[in-house]
Structures are given as C-alpha cells and as structure tokens.
C-alpha positions in Angstrom: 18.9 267.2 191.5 21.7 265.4 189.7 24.9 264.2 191.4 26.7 261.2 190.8 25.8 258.0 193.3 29.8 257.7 193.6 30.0 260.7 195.5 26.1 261.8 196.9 24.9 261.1 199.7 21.6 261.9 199.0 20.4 263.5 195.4 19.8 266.7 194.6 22.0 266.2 194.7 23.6 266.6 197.3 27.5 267.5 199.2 29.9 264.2 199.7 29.9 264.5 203.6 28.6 260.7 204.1 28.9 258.9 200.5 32.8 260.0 199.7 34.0 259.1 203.2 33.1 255.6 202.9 35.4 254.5 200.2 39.3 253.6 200.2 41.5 256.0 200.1 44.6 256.5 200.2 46.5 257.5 203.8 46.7 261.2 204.5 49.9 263.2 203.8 52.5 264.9 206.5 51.1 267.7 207.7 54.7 268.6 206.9 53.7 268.2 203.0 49.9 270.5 203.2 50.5 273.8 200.9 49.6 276.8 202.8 45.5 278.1 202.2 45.5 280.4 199.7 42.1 281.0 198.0 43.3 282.0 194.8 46.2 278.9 194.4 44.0 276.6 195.8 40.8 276.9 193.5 43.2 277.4 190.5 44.8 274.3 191.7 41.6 272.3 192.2 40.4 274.0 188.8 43.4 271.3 187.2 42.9 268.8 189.1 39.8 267.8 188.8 39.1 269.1 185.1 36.6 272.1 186.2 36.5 274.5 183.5 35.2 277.5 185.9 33.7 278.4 189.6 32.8 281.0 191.1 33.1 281.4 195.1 31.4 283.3 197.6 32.7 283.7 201.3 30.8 285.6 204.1 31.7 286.1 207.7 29.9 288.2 210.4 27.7 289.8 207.6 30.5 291.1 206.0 31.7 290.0 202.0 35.1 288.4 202.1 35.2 287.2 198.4 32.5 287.0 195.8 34.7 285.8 192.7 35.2 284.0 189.4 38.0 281.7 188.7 38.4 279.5 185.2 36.0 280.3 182.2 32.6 280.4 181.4 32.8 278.0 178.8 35.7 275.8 177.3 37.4 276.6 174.5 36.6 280.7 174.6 38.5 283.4 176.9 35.5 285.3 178.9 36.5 284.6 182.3 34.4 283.8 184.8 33.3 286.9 187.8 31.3 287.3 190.7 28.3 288.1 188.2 28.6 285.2 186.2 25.3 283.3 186.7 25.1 279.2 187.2 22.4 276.9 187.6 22.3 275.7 191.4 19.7 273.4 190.9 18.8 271.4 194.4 20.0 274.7 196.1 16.8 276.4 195.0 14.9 274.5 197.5 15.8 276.4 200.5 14.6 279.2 198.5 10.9 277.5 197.9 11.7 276.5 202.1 11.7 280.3 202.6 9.2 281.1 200.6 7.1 278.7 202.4 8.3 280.1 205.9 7.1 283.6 205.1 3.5 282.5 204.4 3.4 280.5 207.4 4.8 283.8 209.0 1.5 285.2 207.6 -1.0 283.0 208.6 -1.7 281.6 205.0 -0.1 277.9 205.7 1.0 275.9 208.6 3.7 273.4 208.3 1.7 270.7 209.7 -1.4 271.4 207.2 -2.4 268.8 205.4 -1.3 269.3 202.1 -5.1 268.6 200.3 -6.0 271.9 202.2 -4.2 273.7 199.8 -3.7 271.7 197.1 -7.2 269.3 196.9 -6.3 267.9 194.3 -3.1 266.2 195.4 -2.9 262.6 196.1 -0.2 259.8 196.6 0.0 256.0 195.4 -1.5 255.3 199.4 -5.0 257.2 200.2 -3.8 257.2 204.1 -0.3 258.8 203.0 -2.3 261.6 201.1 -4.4 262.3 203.6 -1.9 262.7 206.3 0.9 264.4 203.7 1.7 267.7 205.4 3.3 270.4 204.1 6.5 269.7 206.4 6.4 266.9 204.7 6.8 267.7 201.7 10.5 269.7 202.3 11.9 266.7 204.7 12.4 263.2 202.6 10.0 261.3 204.5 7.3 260.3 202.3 8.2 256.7 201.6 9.0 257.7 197.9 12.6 255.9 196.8 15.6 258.3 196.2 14.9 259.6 193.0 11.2 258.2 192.2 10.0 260.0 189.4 12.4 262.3 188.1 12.4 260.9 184.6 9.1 263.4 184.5 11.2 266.0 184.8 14.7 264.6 184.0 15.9 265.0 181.1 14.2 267.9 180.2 10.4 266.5 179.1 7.2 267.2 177.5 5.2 267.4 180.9 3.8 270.1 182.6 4.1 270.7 186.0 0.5 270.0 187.1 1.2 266.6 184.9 3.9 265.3 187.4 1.9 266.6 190.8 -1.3 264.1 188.7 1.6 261.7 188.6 2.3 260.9 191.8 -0.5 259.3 192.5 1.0 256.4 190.4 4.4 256.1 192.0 4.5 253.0 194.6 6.3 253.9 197.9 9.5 252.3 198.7 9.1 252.7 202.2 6.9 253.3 205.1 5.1 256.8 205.5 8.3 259.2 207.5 9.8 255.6 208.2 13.3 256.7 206.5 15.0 259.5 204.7 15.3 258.8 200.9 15.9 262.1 198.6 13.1 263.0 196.2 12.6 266.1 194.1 8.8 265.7 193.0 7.8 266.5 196.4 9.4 270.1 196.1 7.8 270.6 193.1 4.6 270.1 195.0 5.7 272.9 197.4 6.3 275.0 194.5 3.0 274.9 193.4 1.7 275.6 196.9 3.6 279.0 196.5 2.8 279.9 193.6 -1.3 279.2 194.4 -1.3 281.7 197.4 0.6 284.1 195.1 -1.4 283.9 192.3 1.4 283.9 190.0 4.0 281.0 188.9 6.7 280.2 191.3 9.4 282.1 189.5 7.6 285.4 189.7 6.6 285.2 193.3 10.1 283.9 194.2 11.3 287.2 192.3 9.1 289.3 194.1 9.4 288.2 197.6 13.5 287.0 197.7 15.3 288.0 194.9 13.9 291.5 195.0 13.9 292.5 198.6 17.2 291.3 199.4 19.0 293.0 195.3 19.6 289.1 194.1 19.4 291.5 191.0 20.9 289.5 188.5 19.4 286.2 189.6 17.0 284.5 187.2 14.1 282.1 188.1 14.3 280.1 184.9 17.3 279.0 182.1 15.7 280.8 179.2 15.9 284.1 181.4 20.0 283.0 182.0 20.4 282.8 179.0 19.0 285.8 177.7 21.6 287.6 180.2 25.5 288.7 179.0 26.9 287.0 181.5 26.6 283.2 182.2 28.2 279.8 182.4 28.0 277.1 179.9 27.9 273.7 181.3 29.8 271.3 181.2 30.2 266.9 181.4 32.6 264.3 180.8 32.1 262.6 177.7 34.2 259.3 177.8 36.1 260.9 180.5 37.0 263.9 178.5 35.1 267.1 179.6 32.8 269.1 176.8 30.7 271.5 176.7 27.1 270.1 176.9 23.5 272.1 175.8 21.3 273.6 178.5 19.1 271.4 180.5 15.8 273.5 180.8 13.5 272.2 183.3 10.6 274.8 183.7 7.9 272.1 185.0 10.5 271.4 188.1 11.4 274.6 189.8 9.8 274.3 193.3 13.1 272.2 193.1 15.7 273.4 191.0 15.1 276.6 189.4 17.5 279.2 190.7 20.5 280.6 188.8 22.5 282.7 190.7 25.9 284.7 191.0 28.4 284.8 193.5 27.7 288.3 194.6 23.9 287.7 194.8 24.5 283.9 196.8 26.4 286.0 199.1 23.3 288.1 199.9 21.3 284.9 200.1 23.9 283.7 202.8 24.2 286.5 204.7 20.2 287.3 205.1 20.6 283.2 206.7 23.2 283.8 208.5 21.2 287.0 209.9 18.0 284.8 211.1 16.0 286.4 207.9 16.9 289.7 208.6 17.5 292.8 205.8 19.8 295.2 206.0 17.4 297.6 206.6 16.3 295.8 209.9 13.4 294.1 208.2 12.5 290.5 208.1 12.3 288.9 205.4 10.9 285.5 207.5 10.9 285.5 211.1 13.8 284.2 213.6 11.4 281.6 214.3 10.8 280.0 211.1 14.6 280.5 210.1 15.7 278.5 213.3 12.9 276.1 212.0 14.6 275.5 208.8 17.9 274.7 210.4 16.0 272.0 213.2 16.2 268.5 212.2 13.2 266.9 210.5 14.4 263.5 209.2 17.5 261.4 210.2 20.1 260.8 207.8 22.4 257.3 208.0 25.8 258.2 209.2 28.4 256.6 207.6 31.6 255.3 208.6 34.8 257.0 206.8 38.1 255.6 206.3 40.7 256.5 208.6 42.2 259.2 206.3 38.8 261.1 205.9 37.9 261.0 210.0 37.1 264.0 210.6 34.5 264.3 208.2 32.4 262.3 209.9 29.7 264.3 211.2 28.1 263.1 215.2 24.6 264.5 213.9 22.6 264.0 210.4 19.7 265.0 209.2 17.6 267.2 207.2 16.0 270.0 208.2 13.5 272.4 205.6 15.4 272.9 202.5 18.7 272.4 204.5 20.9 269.1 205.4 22.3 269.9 208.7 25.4 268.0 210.5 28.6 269.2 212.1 32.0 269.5 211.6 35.1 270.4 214.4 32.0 271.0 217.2 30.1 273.6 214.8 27.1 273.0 213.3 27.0 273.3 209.6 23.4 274.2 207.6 24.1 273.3 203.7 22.9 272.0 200.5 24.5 270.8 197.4 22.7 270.8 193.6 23.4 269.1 190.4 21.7 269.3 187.0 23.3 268.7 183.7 26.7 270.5 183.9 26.5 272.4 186.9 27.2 271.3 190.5 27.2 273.6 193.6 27.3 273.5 197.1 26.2 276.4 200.0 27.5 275.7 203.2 27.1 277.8 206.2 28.4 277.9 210.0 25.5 279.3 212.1 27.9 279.8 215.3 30.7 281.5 213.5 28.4 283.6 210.9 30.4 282.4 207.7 29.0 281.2 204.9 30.5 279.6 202.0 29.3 278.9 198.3 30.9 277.2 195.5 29.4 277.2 192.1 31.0 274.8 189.0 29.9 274.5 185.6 31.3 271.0 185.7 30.1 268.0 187.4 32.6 267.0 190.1 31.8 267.0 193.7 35.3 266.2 194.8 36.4 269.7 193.6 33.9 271.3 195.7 34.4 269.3 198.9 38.0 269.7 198.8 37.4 273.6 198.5 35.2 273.7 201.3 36.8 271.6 203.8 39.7 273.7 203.2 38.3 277.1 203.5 36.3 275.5 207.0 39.8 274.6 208.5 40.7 278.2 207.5 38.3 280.0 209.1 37.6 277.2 212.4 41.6 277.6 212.8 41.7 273.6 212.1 45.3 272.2 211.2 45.3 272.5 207.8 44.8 269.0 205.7 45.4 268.6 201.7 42.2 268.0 201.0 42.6 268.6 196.8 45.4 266.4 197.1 43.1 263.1 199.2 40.0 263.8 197.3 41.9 263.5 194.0 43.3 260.3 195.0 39.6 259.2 196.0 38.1 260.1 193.1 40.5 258.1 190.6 40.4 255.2 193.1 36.2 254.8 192.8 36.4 255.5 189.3 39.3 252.8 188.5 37.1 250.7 190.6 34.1 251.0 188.5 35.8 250.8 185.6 36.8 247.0 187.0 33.6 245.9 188.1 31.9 247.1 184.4 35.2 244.9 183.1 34.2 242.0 184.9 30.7 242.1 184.4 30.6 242.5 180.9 33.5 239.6 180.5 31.0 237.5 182.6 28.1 237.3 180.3 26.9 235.0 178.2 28.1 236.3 174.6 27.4 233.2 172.8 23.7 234.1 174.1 20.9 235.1 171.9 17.8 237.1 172.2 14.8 234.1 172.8 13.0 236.2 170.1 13.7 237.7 166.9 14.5 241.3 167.3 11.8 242.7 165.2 9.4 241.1 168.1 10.7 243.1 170.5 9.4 246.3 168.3 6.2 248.3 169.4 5.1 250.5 172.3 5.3 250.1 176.0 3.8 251.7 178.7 4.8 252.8 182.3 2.0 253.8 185.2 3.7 256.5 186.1 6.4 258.1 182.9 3.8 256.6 180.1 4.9 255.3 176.8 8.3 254.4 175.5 8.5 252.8 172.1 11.2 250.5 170.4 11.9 251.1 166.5 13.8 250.1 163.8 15.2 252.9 161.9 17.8 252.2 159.6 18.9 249.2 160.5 19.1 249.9 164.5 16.8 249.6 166.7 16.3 252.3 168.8 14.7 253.1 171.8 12.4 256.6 172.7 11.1 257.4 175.6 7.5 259.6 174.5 7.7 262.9 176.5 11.7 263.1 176.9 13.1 264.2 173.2 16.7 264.1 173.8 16.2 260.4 176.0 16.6 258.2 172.9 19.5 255.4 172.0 20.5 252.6 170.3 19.4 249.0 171.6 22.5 246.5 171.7 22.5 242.7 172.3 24.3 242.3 175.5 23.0 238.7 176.8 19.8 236.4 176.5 16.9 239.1 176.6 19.2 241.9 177.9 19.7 244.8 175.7 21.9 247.5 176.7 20.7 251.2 175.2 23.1 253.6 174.3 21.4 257.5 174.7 22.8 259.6 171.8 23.2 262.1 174.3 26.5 261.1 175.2 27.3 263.4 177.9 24.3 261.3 180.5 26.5 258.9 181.0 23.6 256.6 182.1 23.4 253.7 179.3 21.4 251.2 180.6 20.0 247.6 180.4 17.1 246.5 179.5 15.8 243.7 180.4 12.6 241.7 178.7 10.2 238.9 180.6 8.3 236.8 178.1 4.7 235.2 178.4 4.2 231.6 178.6 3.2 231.6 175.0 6.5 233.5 174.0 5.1 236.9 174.1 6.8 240.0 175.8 5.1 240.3 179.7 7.0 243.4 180.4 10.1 245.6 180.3 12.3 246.7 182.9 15.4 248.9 183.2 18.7 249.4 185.1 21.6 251.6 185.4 24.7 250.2 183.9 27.2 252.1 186.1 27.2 253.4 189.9 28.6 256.4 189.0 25.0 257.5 187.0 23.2 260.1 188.5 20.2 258.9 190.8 17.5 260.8 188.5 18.2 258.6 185.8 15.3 256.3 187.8 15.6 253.4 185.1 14.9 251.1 187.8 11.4 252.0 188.9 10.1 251.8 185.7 7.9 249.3 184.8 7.1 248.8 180.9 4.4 246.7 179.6 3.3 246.2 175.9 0.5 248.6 175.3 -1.8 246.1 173.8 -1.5 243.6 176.6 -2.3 246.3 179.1 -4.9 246.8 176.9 -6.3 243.7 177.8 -5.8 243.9 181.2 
C-alpha cells in the first residue's frame, strides 16, 4: 500500500489521522473566516489546491445514497469528466474485502480466526519456526507479526516478475523487526497470505471468488478484481504523480501477485454499496447476510494497538482517545463516535473509506493523484457536517501543512547534501563496483556499465532501474528512470579487509518516499562471495 511517510500513519497506506497531526502548522483560522460546507465548492476547491486532477466521492447515511459522484477528470490533459462509474484503484482498501471474505468462511465452518495458519496453508513458514507455528489466521489481518512496516514489498512493489506463491516462499527469508504481536507495524505480505487462504477453499484465484461472493451479491457490477480488467472497461481513471513537483500522468502499476492486499478497483456508486452492506452489519437488501453480525462486529473490535500521537494545537481535535486495528479496518474516534476506516495508495491513486458505525454514514473518497492532505481535509469536513461539529477550514490548514513538511524536507535534503564530503572519492575504481548481488529475501540486483553510466537493475522489477551517481566515499546515490517514484536512494558499499566489496546496502533519500520502497531491509552481497559462504 503506497502513501507517503510525510503524511501515513501506517502504509497501505493508510489515512493521516496520527502522522499529519504531529507536524507544525500553522494556527487555525477565525471561525469567522471558514466558508460554508458545500460538497460541490469544497472538492472543486480542494481539487486546486492540492493539484488533484480528479475524485470521485461517495456519501451514505442510514442506508440511504446521499452522493455517489465525480469531480475533476479522468486523466490530465483530456476532457472526459470524471462520474460515479468511473473506476480507481483503492489499493490497501481491498483488504477489508479479503477481511470479509475471510469472515464468511469462518461463518461456515471452513476457518477459524485463531487457526493456525499451516492448517490451511502447510506450506507457509516465517523467518522464526515458533512464529510459524503459532501464526494464526487473525494474525495475519492485524499487523502483529513482528515483520517491519513495509518488509518485503519490493516483491510486489514496483510491479515484479514474482508470482504470488514466490513471495508467500519468501517470507521465510524476511528477519522480524520485532517480537511476535509485540507492536503494530503495517505489512502487506501478510494479506497476500490471506488471499491465498481464500482463494484455496474456493478453488479458484482470489479475484474470482471475491467476484462471486462480494462484488456479485451485493451489484458491485462494474468493479474489477484486477488492473488489466480496469482497463479493458470505458470508464476509468488514469493515475497520476508528481514529477519534480509537477503532477503527470504516470503508467499503470499492475500488481496481480499482490491482491489479497490491493486488488480492488472500484466506483463511487459500487463503494457506496460496499459501505452501506458495513454499515448494515453484513446485511443485503434483500434481508440476507452476506457475513454474520457477529463477524462484522469482529472486524470493527480492536486487534492490535496503534501509537497515538500528539497533534499540534491547531489539529486537536484530530486526536483520536482510542487506536488500533481491527480485521481489515483501523478503528479510532473522532467528536465521541467511533470511526471504522482505511486508506490505500498505489502508484497514482490514493483513497480513503471512512465510516461512522453510531450515525450509519459512510464516506469514500477516491483520487487519481497521490495526496492525502486532499482527502483528509474532505473528510474532516464532511464529518463536522454530518456530527453537526463547528465547522473548521480544514482545505485551508492542511494546505498550509503540507507546504510546511515539504519546505522542510526540501531543507534537510539541502543541508545534507551541502554536508558531504564532495572532494571524496569512491575507495575503488568504479568498474569494481560492477557485477551481481544478491539479497535473501528480493534476490539478485546487478550493477552495469552501459554507455558510459553505470546503472543499477534490480532482476525481477523491470521498471526498478537508475543511474548510479558518486555522492560521497562509497555512497552512490541511484536515480530510477522512472521518475514519477520519487524514491532515489543511496547506496552504500562495505569493503573486505583485502579491498573487496563485503556487501551492499540501501536507503531512502527523502521522508516523503513511500514505505514500500523497503530499500533499507535489503541486504546485497556479491554473488560469488556468497558463493563461498
């Protein structure tokens, strides 16, 4: 799930409830001075503020449709506007659909949540032989595992060679940061595991049973289980990134091998009939159940804590009392209600679904752009409409927040590039640091020079290749071609006492790079000296 570490408190991305409110901002406005809500004006206004070529919302409230609606355009540059049918990619927000699907077969006897996860998948197995063995299936939905945030989505992230069954083998290779259910850290890996326990009982691949059981029964009609179906359909978003601060439209991200976690594309109109069947305990229209009030109220109960963070005095009442994260679902509240909701991120797309079990509303924003701030804004200001809280100008502070982190950034690259050693040269000559390395856990990477660069590939990722530049002593910085990652990064080499290369490791270059770019767990050795090992 992809979402900026600026403004995520979690992946997955995730919503800005903890992570935004913990950076200066700038003191709130008069009330005197908030425009009136006015769901039209205030998405169109957002839409300009925050450089968001198009969104589509979706508002429910006491199982009724109050909007389901496209604002902006589908992709920049061309005039097809976008409407309530106009499909995005919600990424991290397909995991409450792989929670559900999970719920119904516990509803039918075929899984428990607290089954070990071997009894349906015997071949799983973690870096730790006691974590495998005690892995349940709860666990695998709630961010407990000891993985770090992040560990391992390179195998997905850009979209790579490996199959799905290649990144469950995987695992096995990927050290814990943590304690077994210790802490909460986000992972994504884990919910392709849960996919896969679906799609076993089903007999069929995820997207199909997924189809069959949700999309179907509840008309999620023009919903698609997979990019290449989107885009096979007449009506769909383009995504969009900034590119040197300038936003472009950017090429698809498929992901097939990860959709246990991220492989829903949705509407408006059919993410309001998602919401509402929530909102409704797992109940149809027709009076069936779709999953049972039990599980549903199990999907909203909190698994895992979440840290809490302290906000600045302007964002105060986002601070939530509880939060954690439930089955699919972070959970916290907001003006004495508790709020059930999820945000996703993947190359050009972020979204958020929020909904208010005590006050049966739902809200879903969907953006074929990557900017959280536009989304929180929206949200907090449709909340204080409907909870009939005194309105705040919420586009207007998160605007102000967002150019204040990224100024800041901006600085601290300034400094930190004036602060290194530029007189400094690389203790070997470059050609030496040519050849192929090798990670436990992604696998090989290789370093080339083609004409007269030296570039940098990583095996199974074909658009995850950039040029190597000297940036101090045995730091290299790599530049992705692919612009529109904005996660350059260093890279680092340890020598051998005899002048050799011992390894090769990698780090993010700015905050503001999303959290699945996991540079930093990687490990690279030279392939011949782990041959000798």
């Amino acid at each position: 799930m992809k979402m900026h570490r600026t403004f995520a408190a979690t992946a997955l991305a995730l919503a800005v409830w903890g992570a935004v409110a913990s950076a200066p901002v700038m003191a709130a406005p008069a009330a005197a001075s908030v425009p009136a809500f006015n769901l039209d004006a205030d998405v169109n206004r957002a839409l300009k503020t925050f450089d968001v070529p198009g969104m589509a919302i979706a508002i429910v409230k006491d199982g009724k449709v109050v909007a389901a609606k496209g604002y902006g355009v589908r992709k920049l540059g061309e005039p097809a506007p976008v409407d309530g049918k106009t499909l995005f990619e919600v990424a991290s927000n397909s995991k409450a659909f792989t929670a559900a699907g999970l719920a119904m077969l516990v509803d039918e006897g075929k899984v428990a949540w607290d089954d070990p996860v071997t009894r349906h998948l015997p071949g799983f197995q973690m870096y730790d032989s006691y974590v495998t063995g005690q892995m349940t299936v709860r666990d695998l939905l709630t961010h407990r595992s000891g993985l770090g945030l992040g560990a391992g989505d390179l195998l997905w992230w850009p979209s790579t060679q490996f199959s799905t069954d290649e990144i469950i083998e995987k695992l096995r290779y990927i050290k814990p940061a943590t304690s077994f259910r210790a802490s909460y850290a986000y992972d994504n890996l884990l919910y392709i595991v849960a996919g896969k326990i679906i799609a076993e009982k089903a007999g069929k691949p995820w997207g199909e049973a997924i189809r069959e059981r949700i999309l179907t029964p509840l008309g999620m009609t023009g919903t698609t289980t997979s990019v290449a179906e989107m885009l096979a359909s007449s009506d769909y978003s383009a995504p969009h990134s900034k590119i040197n601060d300038k936003i472009a439209v950017v090429k698809p991200m498929p992901v097939p091998n990860a959709v246990g976690a991220v492989g829903i594309n949705t509407s408006a109109e059919d993410i309001a009939r998602w919401m509402t069947v929530l909102l409704n305990n797992g109940k149809l229209e027709n009076g069936q159940q779709l999953f049972s009030a039990k599980q549903a109220a199990e999907m909203w109960t909190q698994q895992t804590p979440m840290r809490i963070r302290e906000p600045k005095p302007a964002l105060a009442a986002t601070k939530p009392n509880f939060y954690a994260y439930g089955l699919g679902f972070q959970l916290r509240d907001y003006k004495g209600r508790k709020i059930a909701m999820h945000g996703g991120a993947l190359q050009g797309f972020y979204s958020t679904v929020l909904m208010v079990p005590e006050e049966k509303l739902g809200i879903a924003i969907l953006t074929n752009a990557e900017n959280s701030p536009a989304m929180a804004s929206l949200y907090y200001r449709i909340l204080d409409q409907y909870l009939k809280v005194a309105p705040t100008d919420w586009i207007k502070l998160y605007a102000e927040q967002e150019a204040a982190m990224h100024k800041e950034e901006l600085e601290r690259q300034g400094k930190e590039h004036t602060a290194r050693a530029a007189e400094s040269q690389p203790s070997l000559p470059l050609a030496a640091y040519d050849g192929e390395y090798e990670d436990a856990w992604y696998g090989k990477a290789s370093i080339r020079e083609e004409g007269g660069k030296r570039i940098l590939r990583f095996a199974r990722t074909p658009d995850l290749s950039g040029e190597l530049e000297h940036f101090q002593h045995d730091t290299f910085i790599v530049r992705w071609k692919e612009r529109n990652f904005n996660a350059d990064a260093y890279v680092t080499f340890a020598l051998n006492p005899d002048g050799s290369i011992e390894r090769m490791k990698m780090a993010p270059i700015s905050t503001e790079t999303d959290f699945s770019y996991d540079f930093r767990d990687l490990l690279f050795t030279p392939v011949k000296a782990a041959a000798k090992q």
